[in-house]
C-alpha positions as CSV (number, residue, x, y, z in Angstrom):
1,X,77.2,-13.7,-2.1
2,X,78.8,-10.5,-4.1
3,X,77.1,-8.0,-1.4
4,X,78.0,-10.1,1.8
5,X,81.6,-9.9,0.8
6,X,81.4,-6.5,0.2
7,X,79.6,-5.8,3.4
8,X,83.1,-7.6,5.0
9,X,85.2,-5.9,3.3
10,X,83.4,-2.2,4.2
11,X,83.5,-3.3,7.8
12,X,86.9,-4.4,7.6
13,X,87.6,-0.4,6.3
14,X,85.8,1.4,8.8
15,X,87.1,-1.0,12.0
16,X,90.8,-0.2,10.4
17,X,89.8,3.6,9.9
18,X,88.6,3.9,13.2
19,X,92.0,2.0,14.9
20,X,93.8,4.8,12.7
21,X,92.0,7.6,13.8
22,X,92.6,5.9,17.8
23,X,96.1,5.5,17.0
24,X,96.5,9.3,15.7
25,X,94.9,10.7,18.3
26,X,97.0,9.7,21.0
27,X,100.1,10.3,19.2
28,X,98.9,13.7,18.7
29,X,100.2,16.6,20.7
30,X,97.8,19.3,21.7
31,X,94.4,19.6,22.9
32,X,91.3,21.5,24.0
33,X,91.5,23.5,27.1
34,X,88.1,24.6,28.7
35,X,87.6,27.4,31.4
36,X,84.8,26.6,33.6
37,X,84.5,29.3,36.9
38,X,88.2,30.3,36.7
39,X,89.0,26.4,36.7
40,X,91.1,25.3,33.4
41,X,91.4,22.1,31.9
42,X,93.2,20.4,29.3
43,X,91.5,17.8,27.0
44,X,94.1,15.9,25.0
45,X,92.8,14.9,21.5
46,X,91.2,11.8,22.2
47,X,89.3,12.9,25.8
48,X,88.5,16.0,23.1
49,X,86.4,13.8,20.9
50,X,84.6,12.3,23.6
51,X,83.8,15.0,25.0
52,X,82.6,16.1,22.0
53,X,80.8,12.9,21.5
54,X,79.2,13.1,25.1
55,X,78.1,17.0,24.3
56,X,76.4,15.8,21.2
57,X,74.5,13.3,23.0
58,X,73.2,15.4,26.0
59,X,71.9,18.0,24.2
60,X,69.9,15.6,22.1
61,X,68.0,14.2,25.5
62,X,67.8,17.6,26.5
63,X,65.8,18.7,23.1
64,X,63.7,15.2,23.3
65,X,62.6,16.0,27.2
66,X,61.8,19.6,25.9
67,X,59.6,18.2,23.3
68,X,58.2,15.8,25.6
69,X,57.4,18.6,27.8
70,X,55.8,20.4,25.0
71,X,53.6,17.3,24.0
72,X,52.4,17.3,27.3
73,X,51.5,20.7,28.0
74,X,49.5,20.0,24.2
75,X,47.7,17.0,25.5
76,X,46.5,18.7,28.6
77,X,45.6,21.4,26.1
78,X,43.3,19.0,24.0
79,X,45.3,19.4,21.2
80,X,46.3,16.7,18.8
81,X,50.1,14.8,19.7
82,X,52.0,11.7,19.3
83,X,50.4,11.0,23.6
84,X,46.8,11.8,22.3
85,X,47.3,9.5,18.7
86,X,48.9,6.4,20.8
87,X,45.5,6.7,23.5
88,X,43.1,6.9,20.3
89,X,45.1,4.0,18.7
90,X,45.0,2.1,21.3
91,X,41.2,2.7,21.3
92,X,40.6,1.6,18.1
93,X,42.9,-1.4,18.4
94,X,39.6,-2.0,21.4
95,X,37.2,-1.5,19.4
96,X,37.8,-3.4,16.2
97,X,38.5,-6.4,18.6
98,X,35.2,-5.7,20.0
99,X,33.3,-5.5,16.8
100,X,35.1,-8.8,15.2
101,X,34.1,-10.5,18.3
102,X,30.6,-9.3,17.5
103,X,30.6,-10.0,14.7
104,X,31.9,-13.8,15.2
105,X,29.3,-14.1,18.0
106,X,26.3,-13.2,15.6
107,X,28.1,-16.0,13.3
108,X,28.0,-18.6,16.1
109,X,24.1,-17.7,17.2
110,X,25.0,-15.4,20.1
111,X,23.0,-12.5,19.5
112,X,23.2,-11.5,23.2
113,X,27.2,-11.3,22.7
114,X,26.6,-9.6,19.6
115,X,24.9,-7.1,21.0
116,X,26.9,-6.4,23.9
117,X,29.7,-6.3,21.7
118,X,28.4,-4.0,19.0
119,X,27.7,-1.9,22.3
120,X,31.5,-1.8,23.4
121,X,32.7,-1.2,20.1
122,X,30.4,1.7,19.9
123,X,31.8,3.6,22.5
124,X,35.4,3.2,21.0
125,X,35.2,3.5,17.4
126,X,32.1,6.2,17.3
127,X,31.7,4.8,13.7
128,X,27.8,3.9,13.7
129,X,27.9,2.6,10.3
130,X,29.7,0.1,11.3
131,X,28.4,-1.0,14.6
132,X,24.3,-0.1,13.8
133,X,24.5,-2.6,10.9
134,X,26.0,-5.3,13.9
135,X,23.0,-4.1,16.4
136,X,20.4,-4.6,13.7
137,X,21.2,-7.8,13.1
138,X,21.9,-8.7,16.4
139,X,18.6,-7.1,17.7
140,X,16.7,-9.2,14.7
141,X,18.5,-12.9,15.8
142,X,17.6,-12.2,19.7
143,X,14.1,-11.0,18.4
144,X,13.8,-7.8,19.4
145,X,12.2,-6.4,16.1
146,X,12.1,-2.7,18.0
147,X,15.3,-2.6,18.7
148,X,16.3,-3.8,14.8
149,X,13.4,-1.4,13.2
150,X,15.3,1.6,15.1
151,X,18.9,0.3,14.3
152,X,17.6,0.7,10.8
153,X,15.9,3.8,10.6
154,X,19.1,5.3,12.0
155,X,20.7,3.6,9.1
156,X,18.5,5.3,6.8
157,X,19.8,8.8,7.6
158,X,23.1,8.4,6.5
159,X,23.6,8.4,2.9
160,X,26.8,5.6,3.0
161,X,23.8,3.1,4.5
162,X,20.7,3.9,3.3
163,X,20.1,1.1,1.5
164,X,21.0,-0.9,3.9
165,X,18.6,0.4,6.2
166,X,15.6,0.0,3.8
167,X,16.2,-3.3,2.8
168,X,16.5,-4.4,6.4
169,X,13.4,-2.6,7.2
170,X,12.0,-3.9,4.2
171,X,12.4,-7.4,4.9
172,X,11.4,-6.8,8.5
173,X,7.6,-5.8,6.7
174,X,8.0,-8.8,4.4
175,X,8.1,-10.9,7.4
176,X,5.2,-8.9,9.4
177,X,3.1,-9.4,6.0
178,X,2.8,-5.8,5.3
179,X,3.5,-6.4,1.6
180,X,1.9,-2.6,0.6
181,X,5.0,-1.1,2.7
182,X,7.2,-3.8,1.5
183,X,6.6,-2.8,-2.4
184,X,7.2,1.0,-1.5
185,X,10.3,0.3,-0.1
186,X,11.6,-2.8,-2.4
187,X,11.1,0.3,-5.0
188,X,13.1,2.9,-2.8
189,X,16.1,0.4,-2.4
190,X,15.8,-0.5,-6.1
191,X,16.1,3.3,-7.0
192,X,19.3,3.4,-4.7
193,X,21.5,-0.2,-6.1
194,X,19.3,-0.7,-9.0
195,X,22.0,-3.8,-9.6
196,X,20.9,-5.7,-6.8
197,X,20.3,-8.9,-7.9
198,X,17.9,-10.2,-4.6
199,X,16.0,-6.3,-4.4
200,X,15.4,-7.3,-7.7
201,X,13.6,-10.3,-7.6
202,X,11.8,-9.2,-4.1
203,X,10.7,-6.4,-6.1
204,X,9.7,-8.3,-9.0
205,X,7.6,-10.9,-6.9
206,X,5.9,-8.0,-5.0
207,X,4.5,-6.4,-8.1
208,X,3.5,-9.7,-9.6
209,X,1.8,-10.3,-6.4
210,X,0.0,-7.1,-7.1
211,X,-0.7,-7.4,-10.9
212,X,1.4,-4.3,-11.2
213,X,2.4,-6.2,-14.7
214,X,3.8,-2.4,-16.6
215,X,6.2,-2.0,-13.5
216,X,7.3,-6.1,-13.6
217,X,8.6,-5.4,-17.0
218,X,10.8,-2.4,-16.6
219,X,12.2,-4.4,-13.0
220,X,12.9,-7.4,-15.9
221,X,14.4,-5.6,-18.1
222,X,16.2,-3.8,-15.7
223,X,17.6,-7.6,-14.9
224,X,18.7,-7.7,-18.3
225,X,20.3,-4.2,-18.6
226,X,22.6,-5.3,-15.9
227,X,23.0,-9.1,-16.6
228,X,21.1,-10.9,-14.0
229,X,19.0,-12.5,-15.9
230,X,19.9,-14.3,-19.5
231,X,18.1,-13.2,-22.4
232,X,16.2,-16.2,-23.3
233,X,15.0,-16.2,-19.6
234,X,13.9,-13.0,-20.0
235,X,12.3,-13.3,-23.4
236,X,9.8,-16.2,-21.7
237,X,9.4,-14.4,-19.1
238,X,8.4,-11.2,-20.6
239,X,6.1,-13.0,-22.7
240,X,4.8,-14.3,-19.0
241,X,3.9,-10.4,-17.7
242,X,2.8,-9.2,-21.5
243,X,0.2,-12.0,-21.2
244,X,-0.8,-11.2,-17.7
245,X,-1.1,-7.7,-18.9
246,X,-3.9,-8.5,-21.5
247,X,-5.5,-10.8,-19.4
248,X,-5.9,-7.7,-16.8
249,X,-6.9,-5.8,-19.5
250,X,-9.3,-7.9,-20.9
251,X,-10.7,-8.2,-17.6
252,X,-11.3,-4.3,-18.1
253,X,-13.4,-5.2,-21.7
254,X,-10.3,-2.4,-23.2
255,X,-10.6,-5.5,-25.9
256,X,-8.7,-3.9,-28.8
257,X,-5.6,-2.8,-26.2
258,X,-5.8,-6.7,-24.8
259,X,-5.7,-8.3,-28.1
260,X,-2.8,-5.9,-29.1
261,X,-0.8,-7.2,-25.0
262,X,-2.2,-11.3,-26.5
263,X,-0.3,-11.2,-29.9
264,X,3.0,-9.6,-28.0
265,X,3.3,-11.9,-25.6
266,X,2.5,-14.8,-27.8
267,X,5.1,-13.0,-30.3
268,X,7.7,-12.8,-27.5
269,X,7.4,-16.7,-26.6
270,X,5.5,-18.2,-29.3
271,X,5.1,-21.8,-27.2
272,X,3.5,-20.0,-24.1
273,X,0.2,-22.1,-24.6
274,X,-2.5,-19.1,-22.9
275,X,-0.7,-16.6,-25.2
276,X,-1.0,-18.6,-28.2
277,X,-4.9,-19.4,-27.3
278,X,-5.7,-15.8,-26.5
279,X,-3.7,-14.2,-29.5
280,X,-5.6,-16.9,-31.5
281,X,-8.8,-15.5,-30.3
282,X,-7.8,-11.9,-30.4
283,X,-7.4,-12.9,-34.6
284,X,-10.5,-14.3,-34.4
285,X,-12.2,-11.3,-33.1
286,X,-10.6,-9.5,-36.1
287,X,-11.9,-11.8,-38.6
288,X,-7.9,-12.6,-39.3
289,X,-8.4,-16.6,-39.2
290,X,-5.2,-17.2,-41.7
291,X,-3.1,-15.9,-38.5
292,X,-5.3,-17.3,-35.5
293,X,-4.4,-20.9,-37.8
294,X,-1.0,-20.2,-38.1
295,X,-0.6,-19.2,-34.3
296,X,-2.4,-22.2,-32.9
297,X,-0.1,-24.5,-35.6
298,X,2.5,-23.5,-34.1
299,X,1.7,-24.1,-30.4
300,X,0.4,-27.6,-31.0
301,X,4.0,-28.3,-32.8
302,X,5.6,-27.0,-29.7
303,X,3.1,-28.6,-27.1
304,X,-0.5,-30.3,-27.7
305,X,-3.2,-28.6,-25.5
306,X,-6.7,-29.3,-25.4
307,X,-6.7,-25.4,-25.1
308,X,-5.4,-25.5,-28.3
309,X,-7.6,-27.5,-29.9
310,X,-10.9,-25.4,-28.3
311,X,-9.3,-22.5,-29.6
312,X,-9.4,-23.5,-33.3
313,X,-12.8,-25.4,-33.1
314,X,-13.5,-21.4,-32.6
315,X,-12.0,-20.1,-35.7
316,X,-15.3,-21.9,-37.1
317,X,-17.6,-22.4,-35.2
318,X,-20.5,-23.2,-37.7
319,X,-19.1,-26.2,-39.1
320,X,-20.4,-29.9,-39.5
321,X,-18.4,-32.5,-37.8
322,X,-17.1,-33.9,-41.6
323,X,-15.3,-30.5,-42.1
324,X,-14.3,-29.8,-39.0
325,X,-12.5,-33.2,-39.0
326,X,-10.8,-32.3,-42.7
327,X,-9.8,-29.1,-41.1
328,X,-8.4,-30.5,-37.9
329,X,-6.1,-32.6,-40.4
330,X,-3.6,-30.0,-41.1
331,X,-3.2,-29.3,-36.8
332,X,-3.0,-33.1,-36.1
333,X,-0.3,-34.0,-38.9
334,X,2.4,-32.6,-36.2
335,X,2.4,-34.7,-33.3
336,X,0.8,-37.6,-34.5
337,X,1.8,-39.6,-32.1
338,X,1.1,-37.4,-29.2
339,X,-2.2,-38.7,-26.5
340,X,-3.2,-35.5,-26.9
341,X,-3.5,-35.9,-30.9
342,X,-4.9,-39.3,-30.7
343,X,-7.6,-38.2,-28.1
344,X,-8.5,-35.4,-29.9
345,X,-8.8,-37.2,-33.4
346,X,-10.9,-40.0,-31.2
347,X,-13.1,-37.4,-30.4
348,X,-13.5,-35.7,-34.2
349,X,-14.3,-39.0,-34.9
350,X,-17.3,-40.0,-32.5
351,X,-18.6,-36.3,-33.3
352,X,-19.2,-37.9,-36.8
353,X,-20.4,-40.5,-35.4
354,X,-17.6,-42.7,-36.9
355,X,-16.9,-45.1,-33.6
356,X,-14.3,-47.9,-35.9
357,X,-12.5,-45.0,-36.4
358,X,-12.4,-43.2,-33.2
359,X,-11.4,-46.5,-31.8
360,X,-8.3,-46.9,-34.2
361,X,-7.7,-43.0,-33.8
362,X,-7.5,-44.0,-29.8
363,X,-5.3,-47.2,-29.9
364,X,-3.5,-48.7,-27.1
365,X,-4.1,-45.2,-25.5
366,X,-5.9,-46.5,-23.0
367,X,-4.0,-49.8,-22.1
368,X,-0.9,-48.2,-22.0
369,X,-1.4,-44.1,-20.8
370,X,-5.0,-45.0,-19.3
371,X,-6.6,-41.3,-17.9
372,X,-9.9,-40.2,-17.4
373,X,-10.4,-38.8,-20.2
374,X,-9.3,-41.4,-22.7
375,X,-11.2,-44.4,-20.5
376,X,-14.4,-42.0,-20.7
377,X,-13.7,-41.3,-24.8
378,X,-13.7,-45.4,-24.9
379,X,-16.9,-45.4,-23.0
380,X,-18.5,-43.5,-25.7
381,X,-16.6,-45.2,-28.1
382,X,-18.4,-48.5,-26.7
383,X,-21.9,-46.9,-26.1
384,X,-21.7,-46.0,-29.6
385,X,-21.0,-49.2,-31.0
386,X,-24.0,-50.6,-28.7
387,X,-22.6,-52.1,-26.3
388,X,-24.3,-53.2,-23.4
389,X,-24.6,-50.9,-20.1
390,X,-22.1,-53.3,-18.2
391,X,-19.3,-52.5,-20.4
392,X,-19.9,-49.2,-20.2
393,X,-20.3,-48.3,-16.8
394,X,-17.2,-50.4,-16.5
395,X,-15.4,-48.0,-18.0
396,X,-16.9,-45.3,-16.7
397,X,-15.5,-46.9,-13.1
398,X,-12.1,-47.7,-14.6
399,X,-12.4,-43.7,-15.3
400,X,-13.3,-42.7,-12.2
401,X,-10.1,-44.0,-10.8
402,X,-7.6,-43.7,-13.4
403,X,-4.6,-40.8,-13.3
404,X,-6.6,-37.2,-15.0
405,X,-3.4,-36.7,-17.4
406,X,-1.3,-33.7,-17.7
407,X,-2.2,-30.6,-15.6
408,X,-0.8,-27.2,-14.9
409,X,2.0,-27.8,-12.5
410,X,4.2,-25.8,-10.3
411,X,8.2,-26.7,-10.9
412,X,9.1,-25.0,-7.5
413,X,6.8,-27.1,-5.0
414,X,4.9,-29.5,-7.4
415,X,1.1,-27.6,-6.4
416,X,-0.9,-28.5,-8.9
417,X,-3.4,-25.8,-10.8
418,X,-7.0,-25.6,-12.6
419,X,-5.6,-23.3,-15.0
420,X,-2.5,-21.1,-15.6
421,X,-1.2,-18.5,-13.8
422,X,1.7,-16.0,-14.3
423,X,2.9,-17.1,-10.3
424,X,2.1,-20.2,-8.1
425,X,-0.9,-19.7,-5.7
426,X,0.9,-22.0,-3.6
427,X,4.8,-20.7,-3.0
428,X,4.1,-17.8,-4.9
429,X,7.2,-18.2,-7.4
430,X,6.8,-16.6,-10.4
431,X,6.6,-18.3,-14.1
432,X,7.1,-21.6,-12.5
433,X,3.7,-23.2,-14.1
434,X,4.6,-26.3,-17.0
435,X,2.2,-28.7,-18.5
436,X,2.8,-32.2,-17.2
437,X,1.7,-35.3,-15.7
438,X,2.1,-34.6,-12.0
439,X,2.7,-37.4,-9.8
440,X,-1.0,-37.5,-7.9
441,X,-3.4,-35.9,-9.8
442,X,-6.1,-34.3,-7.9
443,X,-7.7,-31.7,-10.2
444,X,-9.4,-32.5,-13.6
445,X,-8.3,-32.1,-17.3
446,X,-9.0,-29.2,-19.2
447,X,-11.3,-30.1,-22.0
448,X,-12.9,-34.0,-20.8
449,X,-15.9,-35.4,-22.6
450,X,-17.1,-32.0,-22.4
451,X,-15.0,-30.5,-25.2
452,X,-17.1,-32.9,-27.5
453,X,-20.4,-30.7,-28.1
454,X,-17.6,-27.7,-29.1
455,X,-15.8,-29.5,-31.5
456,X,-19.6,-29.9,-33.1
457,X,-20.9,-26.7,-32.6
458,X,-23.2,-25.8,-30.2
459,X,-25.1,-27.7,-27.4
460,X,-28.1,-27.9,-29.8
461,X,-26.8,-29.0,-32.3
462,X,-24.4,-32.0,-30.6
463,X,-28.1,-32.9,-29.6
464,X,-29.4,-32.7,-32.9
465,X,-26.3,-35.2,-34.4
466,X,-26.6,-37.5,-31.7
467,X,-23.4,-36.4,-30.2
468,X,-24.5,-37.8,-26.8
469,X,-23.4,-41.3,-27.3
470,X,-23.5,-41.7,-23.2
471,X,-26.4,-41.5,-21.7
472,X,-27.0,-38.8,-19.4
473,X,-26.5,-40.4,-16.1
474,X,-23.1,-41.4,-17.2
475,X,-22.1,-38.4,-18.8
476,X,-22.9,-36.7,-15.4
477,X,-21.2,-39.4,-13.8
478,X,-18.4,-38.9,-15.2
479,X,-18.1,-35.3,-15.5
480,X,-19.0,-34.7,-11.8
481,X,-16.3,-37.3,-10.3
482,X,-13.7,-37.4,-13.3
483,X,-13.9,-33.8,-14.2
484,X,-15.1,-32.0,-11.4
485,X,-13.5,-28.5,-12.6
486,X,-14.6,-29.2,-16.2
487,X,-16.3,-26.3,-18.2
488,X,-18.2,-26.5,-21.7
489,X,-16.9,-23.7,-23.7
């Protein structure tokens, strides 16, 4: 409000001024008088400041039309001017349009348009950094693969987009299969942006793929260093690679370096159930059974596994079935409740031949979670107690049928495995493997009717106790169609 009226009021001055100045001027006496080619004349003051005025003006155009004269002659020259800057604006202004037109039509599923348009915007801008990363993508969604590979290579050689140019190439051999190439160069990008979250995990998956376990764990830590991945996450799933490391080893008979890789990985997740049962074993090799106990303790409390349970049958194997079951106590007091629990303490008890028992050990287990291992564990349980053939080949049948329990399942696409694995044979995702009850089983249960001569001892003597409370046709029976991937450790 203050500045408008102030603006008036400075108007109001310089229109008065002016009228002044007007006003003096022509009352003035005098003026200029110019001789021009013997030809005088007299300017009186106010035709003087015109002229002055109209002086000032043309010599400006005159200067401007030399300078535009001068621009010229510089253009024609080659040489940089205000001419050549408004041409090369004016073909930028063409070829930004063009790329941002390419760029929408690769949005939209026009690759053709894309391509043309990462063409045209080419010529203007002569900024291939730009428009090679629109032709590679372009070239990929119209499927020409040549055309994309080359894009990228030419990518590769400038140092602003390598990494974009590997990863695009790498992908390209992820897609053709060529998983060798795709490693080396899933490596090279990951040297480049080591804090790229997806040449991270494509890395990660690639050396997983090929047991390159030592190299996993630095690309997971490296996740951690730079906070893609949370540390709990990471402590499971280093656990996951440190046991797939002594497995490989072990595979190699290095057994001291494998029991060493066993008791770190069970260390680093101490309810990762093949860690715990090959740390176990590893302690058992040393003659360090206090530990092997305290290790296997601790994965029963945080998930009961008939692995589990094989794996401290083995801290003594020697033992008669009346001690083994007083030993067993102090694993089975956690998880009473548990099917697993029950069904082991079922079996304890028909390896002593104590059938009332195994019966009340088993319950309702079989009424209300009925598998094929608990109906075949009530089968012996019957057989034991003498009951006639009928009722035991009818729960053999009921067996044969019935769900086979908890197996090793894939979260990611619900495959379903024999045994554990550090990545899913199926979709290939990596630590995706949980013990549960999947929703059709197909394969067998770990540790059936079979795991009853171990908890005894050996073959011969579950023979020499009487162990085999099923006749061998049924036992066969059962093991071939209920627990057809079954092995007696």
């Amino acid at each position: 409000m203050i500045w408008s009226l102030v603006k008036i009021i400075i108007f109001v001055v310089a229109v008065a001024a002016l009228a002044l100045g007007a006003g003096w001027l022509l009352e003035s006496d005098g003026g200029v008088r110019v001789v021009v080619s013997g030809s005088e004349y007299t300017l009186g003051p106010l035709q003087s400041v015109i002229g002055l005025v109209v002086l000032v003006i043309a010599v400006w155009i005159a200067l401007k039309l030399l300078g535009l004269l001068i621009a010229t002659w510089h253009f024609l020259n080659g040489d940089d001017t205000a001419i050549s800057r408004y041409f090369e604006r004016r073909k930028y202004a063409k070829g930004f349009d063009a790329l941002a037109e390419g760029m929408m039509a690769l949005a939209s599923g026009e690759a053709r348009t894309a391509l043309a348009k990462a063409e045209k915007a080419d010529r203007y801008l002569d900024r291939p950094e730009l428009t090679n990363l629109l032709t590679a993508q372009a070239a990929e969604q119209a499927g020409d693969r040549k055309k994309a590979e080359e894009t990228y290579r030419k990518l590769v050689e400038n140092d602003a987009t390598r990494f974009v140019g590997v990863r695009g190439i790498m992908k390209q051999k992820l897609a053709d299969g060529d998983t060798d190439t795709a490693l080396q160069l899933a490596e090279k990008a990951f040297a480049i942006k080591p804090k790229h979250e997806e040449t991270q995990d494509i890395l990660l998956k690639l050396q997983a793929d090929k047991q390159d376990w030592k190299g996993a764990r630095e690309t997971l830590s490296a996740k951690l260093k730079h906070g893609a991945l949370p540390r709990d996450v990471h402590k499971r799933r280093d656990a996951v690679l440190a046991l797939s490391e002594a497995r490989k080893v072990l595979a190699e008979d290095e057994t001291i370096e494998a029991r060493e890789a066993a008791i770190e990985a069970n260390r680093l997740s101490p309810d990762l159930i093949p860690a715990a049962v090959m740390a176990a074993h590893g302690y058992i090799e040393k003659g360090q059974k206090r530990y092997a106990t305290r290790v296997l303790k601790k994965a029963w409390e945080a998930q009961p596994h008939p692995d589990v349970a094989a794996a401290y049958a083995a801290i003594e194997p020697d033992e008669d079935a009346q001690a083994r079951q007083k030993r067993f106590a102090a694993l089975t007091k956690s998880k009473a409740d548990h099917p697993e629990t029950r069904m082991l303490l079922s079996e304890l008890h028909i390896a002593a031949e104590d059938f009332p028992s195994a019966r009340r050990a088993l319950g309702d287990l079989v009424e209300t979670d009925p598998t094929t291992r608990s109906l075949t564990l009530m089968a012996a349980i019957e057989r034991g107690e003498g009951a006639s053939d009928a009722v035991v080949q009818g729960w053999l049948a009921r067996a044969l049928t019935a769900p086979r329990g908890s197996q090793w399942v894939c979260d990611n696409c619900h495959n379903i495995h024999g045994e554990w694995a550090p990545t899913c044979s199926n979709c290939g995702a990596f630590d995706t493997l949980t013990w549960e009850r999947p929703p059709n089983a197909e394969l067998s249960l770990p540790g059936g009717t079979e795991m009853l001569p171990l908890l005894v001892g050996t073959p011969a003597k579950a023979e020499a106790s009487n162990l085999a409370v099923v006749d061998d046709a049924d036992v066969l029976e059962a093991e071939d169609m209920g627990n057809p991937e079954s092995k007696t450790t």
